[in-house]
VOGU-3710 file (C-alpha; in Angstrom, 3 decimals, decimal comma):
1> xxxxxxxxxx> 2,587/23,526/-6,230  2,391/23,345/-2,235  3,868/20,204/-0,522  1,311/18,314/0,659  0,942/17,027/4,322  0,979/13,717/4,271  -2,381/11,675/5,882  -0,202/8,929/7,664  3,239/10,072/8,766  6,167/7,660/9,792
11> xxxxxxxxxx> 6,255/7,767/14,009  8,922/4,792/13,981  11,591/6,467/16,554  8,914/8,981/18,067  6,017/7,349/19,031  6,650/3,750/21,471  5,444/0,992/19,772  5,309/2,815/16,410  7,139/0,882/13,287  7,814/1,353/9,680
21> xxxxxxxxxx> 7,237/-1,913/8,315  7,003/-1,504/4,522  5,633/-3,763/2,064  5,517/-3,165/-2,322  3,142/-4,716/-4,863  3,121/-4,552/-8,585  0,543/-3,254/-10,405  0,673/-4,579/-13,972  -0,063/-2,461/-17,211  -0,594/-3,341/-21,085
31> xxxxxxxxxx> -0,167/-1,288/-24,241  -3,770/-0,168/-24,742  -5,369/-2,282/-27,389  -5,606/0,795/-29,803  -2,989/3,442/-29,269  0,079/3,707/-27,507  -0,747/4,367/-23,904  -0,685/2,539/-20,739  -3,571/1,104/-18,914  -4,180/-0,973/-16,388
41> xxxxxxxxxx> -3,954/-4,726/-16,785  -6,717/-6,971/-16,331  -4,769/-9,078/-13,825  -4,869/-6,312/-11,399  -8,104/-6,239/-11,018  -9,007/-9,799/-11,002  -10,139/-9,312/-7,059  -6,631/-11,288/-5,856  -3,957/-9,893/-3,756  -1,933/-7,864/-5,339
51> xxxxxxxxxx> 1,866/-9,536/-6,078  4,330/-8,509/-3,733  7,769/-6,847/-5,653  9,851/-8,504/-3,173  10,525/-11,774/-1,849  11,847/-10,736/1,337  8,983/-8,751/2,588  7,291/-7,143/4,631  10,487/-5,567/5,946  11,269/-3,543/8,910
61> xxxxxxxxxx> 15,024/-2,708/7,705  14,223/0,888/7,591  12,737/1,692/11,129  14,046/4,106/13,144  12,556/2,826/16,241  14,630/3,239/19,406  15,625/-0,354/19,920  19,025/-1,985/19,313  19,004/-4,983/16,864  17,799/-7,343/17,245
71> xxxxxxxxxx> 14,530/-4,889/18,084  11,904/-8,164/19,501  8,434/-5,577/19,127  9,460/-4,464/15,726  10,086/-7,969/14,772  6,968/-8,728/16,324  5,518/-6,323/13,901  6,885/-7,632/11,070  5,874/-10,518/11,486  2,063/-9,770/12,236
81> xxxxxxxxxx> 2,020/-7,672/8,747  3,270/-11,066/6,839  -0,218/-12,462/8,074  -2,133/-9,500/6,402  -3,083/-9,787/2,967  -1,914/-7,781/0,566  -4,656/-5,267/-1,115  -6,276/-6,144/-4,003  -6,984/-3,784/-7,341  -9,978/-2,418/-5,491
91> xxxxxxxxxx> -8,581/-2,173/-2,113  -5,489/-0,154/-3,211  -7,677/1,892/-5,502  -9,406/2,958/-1,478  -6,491/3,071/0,056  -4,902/5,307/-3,082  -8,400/7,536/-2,168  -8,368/7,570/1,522  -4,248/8,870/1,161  -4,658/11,588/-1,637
101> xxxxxxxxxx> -7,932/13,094/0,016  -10,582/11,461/-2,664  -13,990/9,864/-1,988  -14,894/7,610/-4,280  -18,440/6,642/-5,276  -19,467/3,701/-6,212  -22,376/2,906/-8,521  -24,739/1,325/-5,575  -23,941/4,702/-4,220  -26,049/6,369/-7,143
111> xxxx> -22,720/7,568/-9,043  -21,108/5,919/-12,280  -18,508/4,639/-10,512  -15,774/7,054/-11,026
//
């Protein structure tokens, strides 16, 4: 299998003004109900925010942007990401799409939703 080219490559030390800040959330799985397999928990698709894995984030530890510490426009960054809400089931389910190349189709759409 071919490497894929990422859609959205890391420009943090190329690009001025460019910075990795990085973020986690969980999403939480359950024993299906019938057989041993994973799915998807209810709670992550409740239409909330997604929880966050860390307490310390968004983070900006691992830019490589051309400023000594402390780095004021990547902090700036930072902090402008901790005022954007983290993606719900839904959302991350689009943003999973948009990444790996997928449309997805929604039943309004005149598909089943898959």
């Amino acid at each position: 299998m071919a490497a894929e080219i990422p859609k959205y490559e890391r420009r943090d030390g190329r690009t001025a003004g460019a910075h990795y800040i990085e973020e986690a959330v969980s999403v939480y799985l359950m024993r299906h109900p019938d057989r041993d397999a994973w799915v998807i928990d209810p709670l992550t698709v409740d239409g909330c925010a997604l929880d966050s894995t860390h307490d310390e984030y968004p983070s900006n530890a691992e830019c490589h942007c051309q400023h000594t510490f402390p780095a004021p426009g990547c902090d700036a960054a930072r902090d402008r990401m901790t005022g954007v809400s983290l993606p719900s089931g839904h959302e991350l389910l689009e943003l999973l799409a948009d990444t790996l190349g997928y449309q997805l189709i929604t039943p309004a759409a005149g598909g089943d939703g898959r």
